[in-house]
PQR file with spaces between the fields and no chain letter, atoms N, CA, C, O and H, PARSE charges and radii, in Angstrom:
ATOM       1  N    UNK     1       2.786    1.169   -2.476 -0.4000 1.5000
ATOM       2  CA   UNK     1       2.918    1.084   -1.024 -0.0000 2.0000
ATOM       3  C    UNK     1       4.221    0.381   -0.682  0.5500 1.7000
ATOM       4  O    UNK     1       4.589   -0.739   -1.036 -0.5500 1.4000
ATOM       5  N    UNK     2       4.807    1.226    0.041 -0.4000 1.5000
ATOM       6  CA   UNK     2       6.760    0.586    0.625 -0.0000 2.0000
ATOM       7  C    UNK     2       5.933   -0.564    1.372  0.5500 1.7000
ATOM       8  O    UNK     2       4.751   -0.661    1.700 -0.5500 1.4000
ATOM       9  H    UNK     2       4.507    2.136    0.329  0.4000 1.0000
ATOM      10  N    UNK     3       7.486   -1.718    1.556 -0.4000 1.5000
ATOM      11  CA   UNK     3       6.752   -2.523    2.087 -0.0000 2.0000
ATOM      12  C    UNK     3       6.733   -2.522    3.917  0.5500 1.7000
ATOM      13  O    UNK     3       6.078   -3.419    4.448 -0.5500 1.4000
ATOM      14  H    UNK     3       8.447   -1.640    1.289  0.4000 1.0000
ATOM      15  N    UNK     4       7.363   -1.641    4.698 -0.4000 1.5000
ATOM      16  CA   UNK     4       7.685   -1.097    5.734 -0.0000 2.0000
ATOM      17  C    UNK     4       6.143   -0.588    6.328  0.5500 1.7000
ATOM      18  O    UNK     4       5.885   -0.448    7.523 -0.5500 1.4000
ATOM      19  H    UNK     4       7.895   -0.912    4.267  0.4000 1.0000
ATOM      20  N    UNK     5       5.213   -0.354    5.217 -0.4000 1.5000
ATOM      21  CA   UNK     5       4.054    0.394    5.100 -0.0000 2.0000
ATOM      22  C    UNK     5       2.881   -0.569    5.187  0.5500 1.7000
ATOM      23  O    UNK     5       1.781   -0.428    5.722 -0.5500 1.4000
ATOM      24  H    UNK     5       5.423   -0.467    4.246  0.4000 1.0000
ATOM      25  N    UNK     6       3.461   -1.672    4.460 -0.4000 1.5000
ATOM      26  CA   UNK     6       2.339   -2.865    4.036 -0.0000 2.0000
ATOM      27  C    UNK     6       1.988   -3.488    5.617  0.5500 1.7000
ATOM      28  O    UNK     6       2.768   -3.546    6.568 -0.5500 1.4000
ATOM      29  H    UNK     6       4.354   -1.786    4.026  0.4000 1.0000
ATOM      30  N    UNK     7       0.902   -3.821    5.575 -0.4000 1.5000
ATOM      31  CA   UNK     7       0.057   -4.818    6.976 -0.0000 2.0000
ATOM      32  C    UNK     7       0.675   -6.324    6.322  0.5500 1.7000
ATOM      33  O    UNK     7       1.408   -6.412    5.337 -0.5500 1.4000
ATOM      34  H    UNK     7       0.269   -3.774    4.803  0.4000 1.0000
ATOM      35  N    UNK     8       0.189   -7.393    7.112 -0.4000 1.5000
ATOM      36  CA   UNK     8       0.002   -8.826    6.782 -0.0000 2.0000
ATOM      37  C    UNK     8      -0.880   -8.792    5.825  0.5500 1.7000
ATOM      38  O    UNK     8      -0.797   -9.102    4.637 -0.5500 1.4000
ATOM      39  H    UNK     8      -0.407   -7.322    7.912  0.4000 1.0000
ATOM      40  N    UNK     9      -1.812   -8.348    6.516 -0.4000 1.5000
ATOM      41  CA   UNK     9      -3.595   -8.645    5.923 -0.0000 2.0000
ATOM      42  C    UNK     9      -3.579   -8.233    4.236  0.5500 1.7000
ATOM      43  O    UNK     9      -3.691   -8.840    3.171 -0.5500 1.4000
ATOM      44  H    UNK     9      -1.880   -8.096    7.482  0.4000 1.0000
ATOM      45  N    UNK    10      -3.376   -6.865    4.673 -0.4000 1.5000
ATOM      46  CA   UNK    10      -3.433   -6.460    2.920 -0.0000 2.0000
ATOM      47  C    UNK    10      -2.052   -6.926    2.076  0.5500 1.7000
ATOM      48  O    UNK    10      -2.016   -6.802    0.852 -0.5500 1.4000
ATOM      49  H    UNK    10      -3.284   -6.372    5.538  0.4000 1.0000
ATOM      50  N    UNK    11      -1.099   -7.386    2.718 -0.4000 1.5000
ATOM      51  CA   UNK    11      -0.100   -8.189    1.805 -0.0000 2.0000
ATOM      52  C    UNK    11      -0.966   -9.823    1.538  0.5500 1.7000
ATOM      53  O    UNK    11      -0.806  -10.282    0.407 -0.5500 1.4000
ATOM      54  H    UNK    11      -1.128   -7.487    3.713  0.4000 1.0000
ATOM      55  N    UNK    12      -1.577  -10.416    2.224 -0.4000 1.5000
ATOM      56  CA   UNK    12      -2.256  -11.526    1.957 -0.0000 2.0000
ATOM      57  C    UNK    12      -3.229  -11.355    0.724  0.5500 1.7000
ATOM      58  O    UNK    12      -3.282  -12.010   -0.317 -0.5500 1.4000
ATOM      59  H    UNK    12      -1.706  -10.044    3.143  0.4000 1.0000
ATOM      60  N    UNK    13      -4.172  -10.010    1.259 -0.4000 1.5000
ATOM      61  CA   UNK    13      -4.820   -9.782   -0.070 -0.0000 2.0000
ATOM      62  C    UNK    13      -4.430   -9.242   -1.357  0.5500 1.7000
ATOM      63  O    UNK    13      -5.243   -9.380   -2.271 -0.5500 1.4000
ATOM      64  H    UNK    13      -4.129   -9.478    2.105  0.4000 1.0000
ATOM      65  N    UNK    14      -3.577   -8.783   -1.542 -0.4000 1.5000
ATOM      66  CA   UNK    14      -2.739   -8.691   -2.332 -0.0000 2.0000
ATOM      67  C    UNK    14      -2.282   -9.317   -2.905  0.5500 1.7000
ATOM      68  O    UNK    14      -2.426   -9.205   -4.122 -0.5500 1.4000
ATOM      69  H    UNK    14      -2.917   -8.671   -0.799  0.4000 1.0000
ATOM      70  N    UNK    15      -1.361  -10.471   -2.294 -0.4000 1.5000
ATOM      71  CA   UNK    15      -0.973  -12.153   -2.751 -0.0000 2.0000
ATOM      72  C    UNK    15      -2.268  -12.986   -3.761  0.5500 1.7000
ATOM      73  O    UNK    15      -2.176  -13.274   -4.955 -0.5500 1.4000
ATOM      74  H    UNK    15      -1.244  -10.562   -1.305  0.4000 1.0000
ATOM      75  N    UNK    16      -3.596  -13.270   -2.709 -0.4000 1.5000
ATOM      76  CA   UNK    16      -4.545  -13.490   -3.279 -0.0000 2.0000
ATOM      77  C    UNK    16      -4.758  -12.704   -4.759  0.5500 1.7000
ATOM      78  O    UNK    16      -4.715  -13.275   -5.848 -0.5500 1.4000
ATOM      79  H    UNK    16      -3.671  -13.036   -1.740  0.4000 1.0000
ATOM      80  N    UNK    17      -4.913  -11.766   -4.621 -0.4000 1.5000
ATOM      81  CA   UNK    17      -5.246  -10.974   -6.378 -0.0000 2.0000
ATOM      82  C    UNK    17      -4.504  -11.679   -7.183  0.5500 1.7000
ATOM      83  O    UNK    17      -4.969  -12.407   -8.060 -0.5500 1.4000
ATOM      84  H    UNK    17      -4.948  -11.302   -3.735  0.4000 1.0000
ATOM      85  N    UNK    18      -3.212  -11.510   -6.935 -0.4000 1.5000
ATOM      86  CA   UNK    18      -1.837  -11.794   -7.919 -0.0000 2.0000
ATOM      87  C    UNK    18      -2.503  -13.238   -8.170  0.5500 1.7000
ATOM      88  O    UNK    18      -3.175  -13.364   -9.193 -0.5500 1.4000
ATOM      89  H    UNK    18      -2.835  -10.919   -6.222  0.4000 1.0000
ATOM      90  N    UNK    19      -2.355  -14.373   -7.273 -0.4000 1.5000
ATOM      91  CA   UNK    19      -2.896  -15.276   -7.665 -0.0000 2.0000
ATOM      92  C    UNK    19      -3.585  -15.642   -8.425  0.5500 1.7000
ATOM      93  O    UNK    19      -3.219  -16.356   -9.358 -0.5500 1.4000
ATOM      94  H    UNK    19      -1.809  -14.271   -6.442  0.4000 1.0000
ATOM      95  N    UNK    20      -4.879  -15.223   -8.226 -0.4000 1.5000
ATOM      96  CA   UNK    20      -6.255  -14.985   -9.181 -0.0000 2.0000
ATOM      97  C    UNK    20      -5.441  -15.022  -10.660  0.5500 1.7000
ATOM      98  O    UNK    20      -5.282  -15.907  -11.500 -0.5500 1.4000
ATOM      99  H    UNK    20      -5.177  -14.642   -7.468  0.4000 1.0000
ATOM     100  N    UNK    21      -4.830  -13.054  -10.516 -0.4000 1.5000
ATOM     101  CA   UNK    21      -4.841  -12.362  -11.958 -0.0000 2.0000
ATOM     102  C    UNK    21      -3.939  -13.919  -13.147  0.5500 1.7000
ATOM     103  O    UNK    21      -4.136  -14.076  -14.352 -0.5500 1.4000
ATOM     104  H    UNK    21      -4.958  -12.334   -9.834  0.4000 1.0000
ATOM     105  N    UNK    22      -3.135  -14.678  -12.353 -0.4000 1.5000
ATOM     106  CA   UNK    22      -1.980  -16.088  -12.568 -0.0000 2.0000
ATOM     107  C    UNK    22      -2.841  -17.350  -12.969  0.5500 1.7000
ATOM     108  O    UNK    22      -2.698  -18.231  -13.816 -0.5500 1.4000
ATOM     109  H    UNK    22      -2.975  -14.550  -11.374  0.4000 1.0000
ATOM     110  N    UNK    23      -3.676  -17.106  -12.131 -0.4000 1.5000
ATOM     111  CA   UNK    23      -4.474  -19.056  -12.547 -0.0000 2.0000
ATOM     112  C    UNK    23      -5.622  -18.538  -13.429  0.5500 1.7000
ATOM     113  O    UNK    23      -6.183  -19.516  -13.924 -0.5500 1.4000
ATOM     114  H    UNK    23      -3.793  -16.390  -11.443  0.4000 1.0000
ATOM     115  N    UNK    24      -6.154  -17.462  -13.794 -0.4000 1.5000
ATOM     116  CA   UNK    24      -6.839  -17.229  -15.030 -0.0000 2.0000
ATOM     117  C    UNK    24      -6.509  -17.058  -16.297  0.5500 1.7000
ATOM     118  O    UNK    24      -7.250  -17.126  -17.277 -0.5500 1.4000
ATOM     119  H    UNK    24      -5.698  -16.668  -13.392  0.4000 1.0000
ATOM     120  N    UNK    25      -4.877  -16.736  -16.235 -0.4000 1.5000
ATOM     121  CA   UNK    25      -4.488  -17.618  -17.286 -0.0000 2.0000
ATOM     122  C    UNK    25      -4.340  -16.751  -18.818  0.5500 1.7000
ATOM     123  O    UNK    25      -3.978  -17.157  -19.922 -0.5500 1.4000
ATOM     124  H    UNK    25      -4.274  -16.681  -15.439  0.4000 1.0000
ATOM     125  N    UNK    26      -4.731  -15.561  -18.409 -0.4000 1.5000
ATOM     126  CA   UNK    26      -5.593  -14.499  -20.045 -0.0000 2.0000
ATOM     127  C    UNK    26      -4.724  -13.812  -19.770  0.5500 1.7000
ATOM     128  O    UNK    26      -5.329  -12.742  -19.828 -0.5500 1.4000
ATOM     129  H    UNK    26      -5.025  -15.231  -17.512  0.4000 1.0000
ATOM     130  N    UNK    27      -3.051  -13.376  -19.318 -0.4000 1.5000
ATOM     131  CA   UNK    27      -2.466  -12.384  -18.872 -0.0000 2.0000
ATOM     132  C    UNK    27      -1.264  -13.025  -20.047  0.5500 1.7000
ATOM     133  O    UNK    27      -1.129  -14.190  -20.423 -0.5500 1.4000
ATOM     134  H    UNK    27      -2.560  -14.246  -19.271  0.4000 1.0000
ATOM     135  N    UNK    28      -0.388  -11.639  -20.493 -0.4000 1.5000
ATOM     136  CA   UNK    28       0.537  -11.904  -21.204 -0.0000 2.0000
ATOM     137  C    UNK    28       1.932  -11.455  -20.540  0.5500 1.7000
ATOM     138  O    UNK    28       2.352  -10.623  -19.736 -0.5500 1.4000
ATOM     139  H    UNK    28      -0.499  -10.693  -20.188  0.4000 1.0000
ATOM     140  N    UNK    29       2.475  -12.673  -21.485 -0.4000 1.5000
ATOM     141  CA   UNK    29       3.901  -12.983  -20.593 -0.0000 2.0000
ATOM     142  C    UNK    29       4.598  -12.224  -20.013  0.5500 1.7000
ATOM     143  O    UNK    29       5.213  -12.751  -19.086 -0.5500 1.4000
ATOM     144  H    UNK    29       2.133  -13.349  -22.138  0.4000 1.0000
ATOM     145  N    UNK    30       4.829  -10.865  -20.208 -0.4000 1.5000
ATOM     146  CA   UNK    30       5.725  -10.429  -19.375 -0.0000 2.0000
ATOM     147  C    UNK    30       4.937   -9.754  -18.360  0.5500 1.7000
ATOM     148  O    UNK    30       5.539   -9.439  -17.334 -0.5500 1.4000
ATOM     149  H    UNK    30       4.330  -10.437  -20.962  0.4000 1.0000
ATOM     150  N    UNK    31       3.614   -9.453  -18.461 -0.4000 1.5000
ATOM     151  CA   UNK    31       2.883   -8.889  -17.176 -0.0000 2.0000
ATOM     152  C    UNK    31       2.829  -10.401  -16.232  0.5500 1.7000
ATOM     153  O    UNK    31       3.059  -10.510  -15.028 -0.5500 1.4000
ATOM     154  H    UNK    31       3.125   -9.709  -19.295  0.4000 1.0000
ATOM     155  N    UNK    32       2.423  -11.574  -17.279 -0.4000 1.5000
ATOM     156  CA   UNK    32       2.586  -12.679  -15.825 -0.0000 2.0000
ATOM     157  C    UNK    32       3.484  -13.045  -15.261  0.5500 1.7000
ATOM     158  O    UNK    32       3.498  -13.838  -14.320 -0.5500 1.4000
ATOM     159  H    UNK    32       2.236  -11.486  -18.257  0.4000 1.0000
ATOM     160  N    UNK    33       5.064  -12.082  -16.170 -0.4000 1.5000
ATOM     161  CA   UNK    33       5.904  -12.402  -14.953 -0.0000 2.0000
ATOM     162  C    UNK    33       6.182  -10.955  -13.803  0.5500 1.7000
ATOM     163  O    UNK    33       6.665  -10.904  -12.672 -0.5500 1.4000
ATOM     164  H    UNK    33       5.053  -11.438  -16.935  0.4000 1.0000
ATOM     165  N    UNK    34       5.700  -10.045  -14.595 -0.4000 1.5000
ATOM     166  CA   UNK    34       5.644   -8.802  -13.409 -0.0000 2.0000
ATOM     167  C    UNK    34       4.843   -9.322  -12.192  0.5500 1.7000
ATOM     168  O    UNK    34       5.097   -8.915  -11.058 -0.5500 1.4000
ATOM     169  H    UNK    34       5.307  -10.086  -15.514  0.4000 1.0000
ATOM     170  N    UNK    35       3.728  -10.361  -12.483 -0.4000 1.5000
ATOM     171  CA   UNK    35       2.919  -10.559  -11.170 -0.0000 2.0000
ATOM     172  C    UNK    35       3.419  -11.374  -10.491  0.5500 1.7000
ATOM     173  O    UNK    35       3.044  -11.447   -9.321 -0.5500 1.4000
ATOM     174  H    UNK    35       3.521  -10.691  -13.404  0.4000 1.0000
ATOM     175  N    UNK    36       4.470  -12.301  -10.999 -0.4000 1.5000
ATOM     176  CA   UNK    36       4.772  -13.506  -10.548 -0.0000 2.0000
ATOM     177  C    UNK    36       6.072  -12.590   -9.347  0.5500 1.7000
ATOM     178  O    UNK    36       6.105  -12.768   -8.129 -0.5500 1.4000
ATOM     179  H    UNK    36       4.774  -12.242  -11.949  0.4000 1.0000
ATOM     180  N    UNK    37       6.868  -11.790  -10.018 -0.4000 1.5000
ATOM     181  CA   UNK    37       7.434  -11.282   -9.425 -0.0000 2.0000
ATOM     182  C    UNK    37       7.716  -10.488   -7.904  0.5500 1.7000
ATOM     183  O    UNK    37       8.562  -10.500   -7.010 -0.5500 1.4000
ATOM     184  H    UNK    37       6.841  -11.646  -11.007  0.4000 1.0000
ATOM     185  N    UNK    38       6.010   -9.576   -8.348 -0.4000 1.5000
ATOM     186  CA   UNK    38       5.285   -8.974   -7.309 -0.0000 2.0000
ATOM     187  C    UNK    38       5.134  -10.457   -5.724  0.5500 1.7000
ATOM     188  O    UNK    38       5.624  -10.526   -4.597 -0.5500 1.4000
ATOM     189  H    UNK    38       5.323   -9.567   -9.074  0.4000 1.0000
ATOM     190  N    UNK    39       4.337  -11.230   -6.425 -0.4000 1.5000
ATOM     191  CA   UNK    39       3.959  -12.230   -5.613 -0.0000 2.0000
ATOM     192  C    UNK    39       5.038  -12.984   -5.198  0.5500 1.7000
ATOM     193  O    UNK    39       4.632  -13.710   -4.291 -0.5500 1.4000
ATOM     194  H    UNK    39       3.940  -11.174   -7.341  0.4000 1.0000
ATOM     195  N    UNK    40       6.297  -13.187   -5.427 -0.4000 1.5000
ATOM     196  CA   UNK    40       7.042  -13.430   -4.314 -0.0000 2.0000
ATOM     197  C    UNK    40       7.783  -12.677   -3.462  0.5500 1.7000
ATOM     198  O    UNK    40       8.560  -13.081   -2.598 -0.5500 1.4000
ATOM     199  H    UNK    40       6.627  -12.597   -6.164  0.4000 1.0000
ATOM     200  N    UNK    41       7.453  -11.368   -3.800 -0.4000 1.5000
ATOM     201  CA   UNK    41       7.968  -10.444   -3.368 -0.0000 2.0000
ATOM     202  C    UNK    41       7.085  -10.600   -2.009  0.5500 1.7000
ATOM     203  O    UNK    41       7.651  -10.815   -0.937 -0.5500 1.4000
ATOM     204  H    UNK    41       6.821  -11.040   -4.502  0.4000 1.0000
ATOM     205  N    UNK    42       5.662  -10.481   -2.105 -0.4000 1.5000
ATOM     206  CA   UNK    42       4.674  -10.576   -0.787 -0.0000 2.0000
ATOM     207  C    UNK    42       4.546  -11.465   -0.156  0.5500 1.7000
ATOM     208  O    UNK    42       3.845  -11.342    0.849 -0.5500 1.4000
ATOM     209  H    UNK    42       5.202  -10.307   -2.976  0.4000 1.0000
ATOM     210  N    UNK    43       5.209  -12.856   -0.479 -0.4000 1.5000
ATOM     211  CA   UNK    43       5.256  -13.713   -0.339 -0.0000 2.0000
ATOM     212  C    UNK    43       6.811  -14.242    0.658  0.5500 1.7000
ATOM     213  O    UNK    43       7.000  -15.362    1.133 -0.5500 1.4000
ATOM     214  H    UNK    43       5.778  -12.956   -1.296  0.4000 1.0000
ATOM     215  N    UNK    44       7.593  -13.232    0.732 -0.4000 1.5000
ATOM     216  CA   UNK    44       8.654  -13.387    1.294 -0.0000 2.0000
ATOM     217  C    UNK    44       8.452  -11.847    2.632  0.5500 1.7000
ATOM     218  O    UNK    44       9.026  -11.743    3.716 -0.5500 1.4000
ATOM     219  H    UNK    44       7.439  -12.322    0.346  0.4000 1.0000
ATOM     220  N    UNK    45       7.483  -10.910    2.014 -0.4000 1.5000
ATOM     221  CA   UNK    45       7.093  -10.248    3.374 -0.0000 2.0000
ATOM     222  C    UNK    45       6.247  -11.069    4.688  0.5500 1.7000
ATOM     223  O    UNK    45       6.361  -11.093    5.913 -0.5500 1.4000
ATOM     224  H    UNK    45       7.016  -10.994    1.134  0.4000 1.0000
ATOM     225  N    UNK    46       5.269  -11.763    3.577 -0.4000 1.5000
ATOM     226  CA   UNK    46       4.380  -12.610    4.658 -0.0000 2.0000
ATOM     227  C    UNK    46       4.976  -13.649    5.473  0.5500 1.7000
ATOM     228  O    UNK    46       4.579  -13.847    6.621 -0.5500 1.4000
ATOM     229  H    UNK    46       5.176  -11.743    2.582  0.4000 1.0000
ATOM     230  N    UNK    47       5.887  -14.309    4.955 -0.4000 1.5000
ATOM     231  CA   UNK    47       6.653  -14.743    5.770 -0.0000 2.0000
ATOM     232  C    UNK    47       7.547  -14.388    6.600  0.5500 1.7000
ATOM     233  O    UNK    47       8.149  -14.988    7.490 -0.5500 1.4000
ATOM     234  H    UNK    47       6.209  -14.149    4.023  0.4000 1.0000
ATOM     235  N    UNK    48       7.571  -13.144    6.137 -0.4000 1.5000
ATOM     236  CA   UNK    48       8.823  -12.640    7.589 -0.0000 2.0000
ATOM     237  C    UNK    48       7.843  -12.161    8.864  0.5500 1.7000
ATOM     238  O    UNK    48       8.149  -12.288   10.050 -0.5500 1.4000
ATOM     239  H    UNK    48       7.081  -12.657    5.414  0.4000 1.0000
ATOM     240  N    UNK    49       6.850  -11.700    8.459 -0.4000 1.5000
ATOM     241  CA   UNK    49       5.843  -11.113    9.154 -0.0000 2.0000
ATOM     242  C    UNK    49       5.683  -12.119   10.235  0.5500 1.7000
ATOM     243  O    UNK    49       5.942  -11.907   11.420 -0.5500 1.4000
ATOM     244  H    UNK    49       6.602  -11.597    7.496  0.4000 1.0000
ATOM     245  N    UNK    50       5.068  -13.653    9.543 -0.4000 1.5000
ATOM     246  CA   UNK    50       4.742  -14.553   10.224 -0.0000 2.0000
ATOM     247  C    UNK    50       6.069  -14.940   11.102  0.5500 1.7000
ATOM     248  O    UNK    50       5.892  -14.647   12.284 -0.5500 1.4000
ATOM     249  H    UNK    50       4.859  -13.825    8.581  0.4000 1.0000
ATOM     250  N    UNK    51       7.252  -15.474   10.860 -0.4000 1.5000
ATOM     251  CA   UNK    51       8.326  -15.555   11.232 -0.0000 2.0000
ATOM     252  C    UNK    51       8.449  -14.900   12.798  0.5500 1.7000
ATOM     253  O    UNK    51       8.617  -15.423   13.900 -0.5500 1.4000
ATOM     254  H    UNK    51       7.395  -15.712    9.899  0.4000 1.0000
ATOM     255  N    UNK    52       8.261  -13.314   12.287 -0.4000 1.5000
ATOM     256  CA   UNK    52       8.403  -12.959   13.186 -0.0000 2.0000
ATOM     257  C    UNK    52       7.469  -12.602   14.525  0.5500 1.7000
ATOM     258  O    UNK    52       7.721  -11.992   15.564 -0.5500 1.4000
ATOM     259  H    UNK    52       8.125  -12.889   11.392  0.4000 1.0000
ATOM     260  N    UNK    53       6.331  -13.234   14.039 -0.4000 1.5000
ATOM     261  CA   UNK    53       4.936  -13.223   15.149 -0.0000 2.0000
ATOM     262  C    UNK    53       5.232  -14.531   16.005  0.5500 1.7000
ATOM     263  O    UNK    53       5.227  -14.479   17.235 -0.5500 1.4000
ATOM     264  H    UNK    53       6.127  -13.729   13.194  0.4000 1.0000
ATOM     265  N    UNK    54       5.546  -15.964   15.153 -0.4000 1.5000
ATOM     266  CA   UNK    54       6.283  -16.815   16.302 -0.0000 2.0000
ATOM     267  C    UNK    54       7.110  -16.753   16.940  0.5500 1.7000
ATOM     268  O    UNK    54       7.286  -17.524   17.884 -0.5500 1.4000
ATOM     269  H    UNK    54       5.550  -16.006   14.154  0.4000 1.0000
ATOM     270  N    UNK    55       7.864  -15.830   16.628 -0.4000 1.5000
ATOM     271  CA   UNK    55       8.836  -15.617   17.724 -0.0000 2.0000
ATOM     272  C    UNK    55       8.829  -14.989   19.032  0.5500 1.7000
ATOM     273  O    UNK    55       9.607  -15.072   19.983 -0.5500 1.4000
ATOM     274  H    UNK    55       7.721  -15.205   15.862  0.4000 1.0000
ATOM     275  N    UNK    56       7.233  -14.022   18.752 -0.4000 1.5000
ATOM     276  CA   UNK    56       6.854  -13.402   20.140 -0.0000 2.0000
ATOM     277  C    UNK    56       5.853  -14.077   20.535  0.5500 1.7000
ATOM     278  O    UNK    56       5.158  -13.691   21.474 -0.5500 1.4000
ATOM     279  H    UNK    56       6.601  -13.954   17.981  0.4000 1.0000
ATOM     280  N    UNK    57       5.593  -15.347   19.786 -0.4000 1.5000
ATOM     281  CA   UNK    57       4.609  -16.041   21.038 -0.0000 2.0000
ATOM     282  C    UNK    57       5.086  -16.832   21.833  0.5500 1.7000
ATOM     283  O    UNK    57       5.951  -17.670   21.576 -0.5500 1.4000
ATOM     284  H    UNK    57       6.157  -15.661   19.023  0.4000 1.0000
ATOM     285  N    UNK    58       4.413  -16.581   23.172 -0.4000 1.5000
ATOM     286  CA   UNK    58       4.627  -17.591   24.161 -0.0000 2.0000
ATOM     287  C    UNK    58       3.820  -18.678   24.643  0.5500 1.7000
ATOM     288  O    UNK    58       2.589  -18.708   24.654 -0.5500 1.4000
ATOM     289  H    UNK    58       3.710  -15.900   23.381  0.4000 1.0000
ATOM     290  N    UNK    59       4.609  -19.566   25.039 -0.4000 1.5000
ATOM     291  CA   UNK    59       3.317  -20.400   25.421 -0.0000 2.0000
ATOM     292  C    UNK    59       3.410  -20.402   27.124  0.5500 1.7000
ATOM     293  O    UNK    59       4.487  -20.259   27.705 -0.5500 1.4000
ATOM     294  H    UNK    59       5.609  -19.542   25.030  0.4000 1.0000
ATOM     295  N    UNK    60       2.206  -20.574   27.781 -0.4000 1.5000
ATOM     296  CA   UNK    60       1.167  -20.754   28.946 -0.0000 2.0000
ATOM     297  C    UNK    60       2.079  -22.137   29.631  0.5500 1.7000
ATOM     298  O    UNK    60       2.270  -22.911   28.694 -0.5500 1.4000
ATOM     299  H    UNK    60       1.332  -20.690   27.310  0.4000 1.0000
ATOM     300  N    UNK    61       2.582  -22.597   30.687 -0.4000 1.5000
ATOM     301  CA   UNK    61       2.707  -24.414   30.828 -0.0000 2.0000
ATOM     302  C    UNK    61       3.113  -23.863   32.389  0.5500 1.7000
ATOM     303  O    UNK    61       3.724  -22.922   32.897 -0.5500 1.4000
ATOM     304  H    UNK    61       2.427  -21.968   31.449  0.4000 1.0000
ATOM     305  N    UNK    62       2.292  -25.199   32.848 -0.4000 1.5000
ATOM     306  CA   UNK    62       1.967  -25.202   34.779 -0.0000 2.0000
ATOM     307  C    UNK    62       2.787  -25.922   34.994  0.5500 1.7000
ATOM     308  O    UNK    62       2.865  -27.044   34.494 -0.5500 1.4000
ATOM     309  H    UNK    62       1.797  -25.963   32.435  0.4000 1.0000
ATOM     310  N    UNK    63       3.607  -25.414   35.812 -0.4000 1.5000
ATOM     311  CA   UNK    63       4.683  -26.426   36.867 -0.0000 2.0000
ATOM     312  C    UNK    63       4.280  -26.309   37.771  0.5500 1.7000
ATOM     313  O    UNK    63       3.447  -25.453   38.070 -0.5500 1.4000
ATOM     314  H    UNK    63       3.543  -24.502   36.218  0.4000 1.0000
ATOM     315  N    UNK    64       4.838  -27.299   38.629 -0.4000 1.5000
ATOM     316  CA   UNK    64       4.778  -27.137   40.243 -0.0000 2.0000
ATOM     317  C    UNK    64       4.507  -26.187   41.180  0.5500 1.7000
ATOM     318  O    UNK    64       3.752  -26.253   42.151 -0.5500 1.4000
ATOM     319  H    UNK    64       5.514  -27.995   38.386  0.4000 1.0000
ATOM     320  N    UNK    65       5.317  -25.142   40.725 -0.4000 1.5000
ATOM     321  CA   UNK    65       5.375  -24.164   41.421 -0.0000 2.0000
ATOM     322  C    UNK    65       4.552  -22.665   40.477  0.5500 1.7000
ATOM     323  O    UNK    65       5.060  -21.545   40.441 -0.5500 1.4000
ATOM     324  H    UNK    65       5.930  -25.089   39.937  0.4000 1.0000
ATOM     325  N    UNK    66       3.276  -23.034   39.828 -0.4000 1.5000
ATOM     326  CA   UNK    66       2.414  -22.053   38.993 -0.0000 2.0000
ATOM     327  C    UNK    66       2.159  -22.220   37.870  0.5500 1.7000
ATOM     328  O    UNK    66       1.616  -23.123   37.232 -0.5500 1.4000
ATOM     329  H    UNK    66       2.863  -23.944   39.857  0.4000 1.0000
ATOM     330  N    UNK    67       2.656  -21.133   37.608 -0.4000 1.5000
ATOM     331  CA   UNK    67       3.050  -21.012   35.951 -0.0000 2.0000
ATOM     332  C    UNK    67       4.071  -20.331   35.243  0.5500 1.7000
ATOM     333  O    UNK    67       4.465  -19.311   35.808 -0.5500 1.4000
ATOM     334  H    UNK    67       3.097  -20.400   38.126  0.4000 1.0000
ATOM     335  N    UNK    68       4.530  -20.572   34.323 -0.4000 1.5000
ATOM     336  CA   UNK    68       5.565  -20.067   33.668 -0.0000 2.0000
ATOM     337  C    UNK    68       4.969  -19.897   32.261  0.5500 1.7000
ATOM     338  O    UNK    68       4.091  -20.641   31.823 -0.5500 1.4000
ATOM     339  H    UNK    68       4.210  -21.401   33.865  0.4000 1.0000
ATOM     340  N    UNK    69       5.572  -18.735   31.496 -0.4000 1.5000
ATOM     341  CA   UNK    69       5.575  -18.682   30.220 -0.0000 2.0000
ATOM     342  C    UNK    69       7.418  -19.123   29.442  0.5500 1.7000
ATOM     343  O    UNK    69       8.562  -18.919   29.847 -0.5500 1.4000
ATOM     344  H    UNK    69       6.285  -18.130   31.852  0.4000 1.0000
ATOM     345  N    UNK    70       6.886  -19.730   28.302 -0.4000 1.5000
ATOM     346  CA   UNK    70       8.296  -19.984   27.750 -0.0000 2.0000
ATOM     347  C    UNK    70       8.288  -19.489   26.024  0.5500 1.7000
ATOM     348  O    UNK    70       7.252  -18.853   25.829 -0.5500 1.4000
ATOM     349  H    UNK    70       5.956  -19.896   27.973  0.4000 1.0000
ATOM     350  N    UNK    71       9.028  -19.584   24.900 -0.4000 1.5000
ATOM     351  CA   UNK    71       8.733  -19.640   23.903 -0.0000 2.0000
ATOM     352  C    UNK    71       7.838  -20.464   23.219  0.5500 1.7000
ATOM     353  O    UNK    71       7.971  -21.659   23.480 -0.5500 1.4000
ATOM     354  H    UNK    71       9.869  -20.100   25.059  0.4000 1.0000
ATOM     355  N    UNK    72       7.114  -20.222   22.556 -0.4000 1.5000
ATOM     356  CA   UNK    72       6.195  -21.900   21.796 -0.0000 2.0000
ATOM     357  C    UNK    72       6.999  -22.171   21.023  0.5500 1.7000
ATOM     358  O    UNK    72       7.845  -21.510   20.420 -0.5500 1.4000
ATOM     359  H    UNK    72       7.006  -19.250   22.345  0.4000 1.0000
ATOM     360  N    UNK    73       6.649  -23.476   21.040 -0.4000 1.5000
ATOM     361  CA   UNK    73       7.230  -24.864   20.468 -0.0000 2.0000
ATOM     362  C    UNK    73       8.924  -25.522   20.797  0.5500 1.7000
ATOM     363  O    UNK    73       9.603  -26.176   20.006 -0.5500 1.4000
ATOM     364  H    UNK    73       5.962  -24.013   21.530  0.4000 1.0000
ATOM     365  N    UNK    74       9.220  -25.189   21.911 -0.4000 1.5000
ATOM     366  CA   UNK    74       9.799  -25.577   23.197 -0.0000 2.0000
ATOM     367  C    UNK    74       9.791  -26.545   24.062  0.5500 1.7000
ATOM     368  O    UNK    74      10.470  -26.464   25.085 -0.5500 1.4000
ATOM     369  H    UNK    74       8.668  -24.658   22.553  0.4000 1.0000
């Protein structure tokens, strides 16, 4: 799956596996570094993902005159 293709969700679960298949420990070296590989690979999607979800949130804040929306964490 391109990663253009990939969700958050199933890049998270995905991450998770890799994890798993890493802290159990029974995997040989060069597949634990194919996973290790994989996993920062999803690991640098999930963060852009996220990255880029704060950037379209806004936050809610009452002035005087209503309300306004602004960027969060502003």
């Amino acid at each position: 799956m391109a990663n253009e293709e990939l969700k958050f969700e199933q890049a998270m679960k995905n991450l998770t596996a890799v994890v798993e298949k890493l802290e159990a420990g029974n995997v040989p070296l060069d597949e634990a570094l194919r996973y290790y590989e994989e996993g920062m690979k999803l690991i640098r999607f999930c963060t852009a993902c996220l990255d880029e979800a704060e950037q379209r949130i806004e936050a809610v804040r009452r002035t005087d005159n209503g309300f306004v929306t602004e960027p969060f964490g502003e």
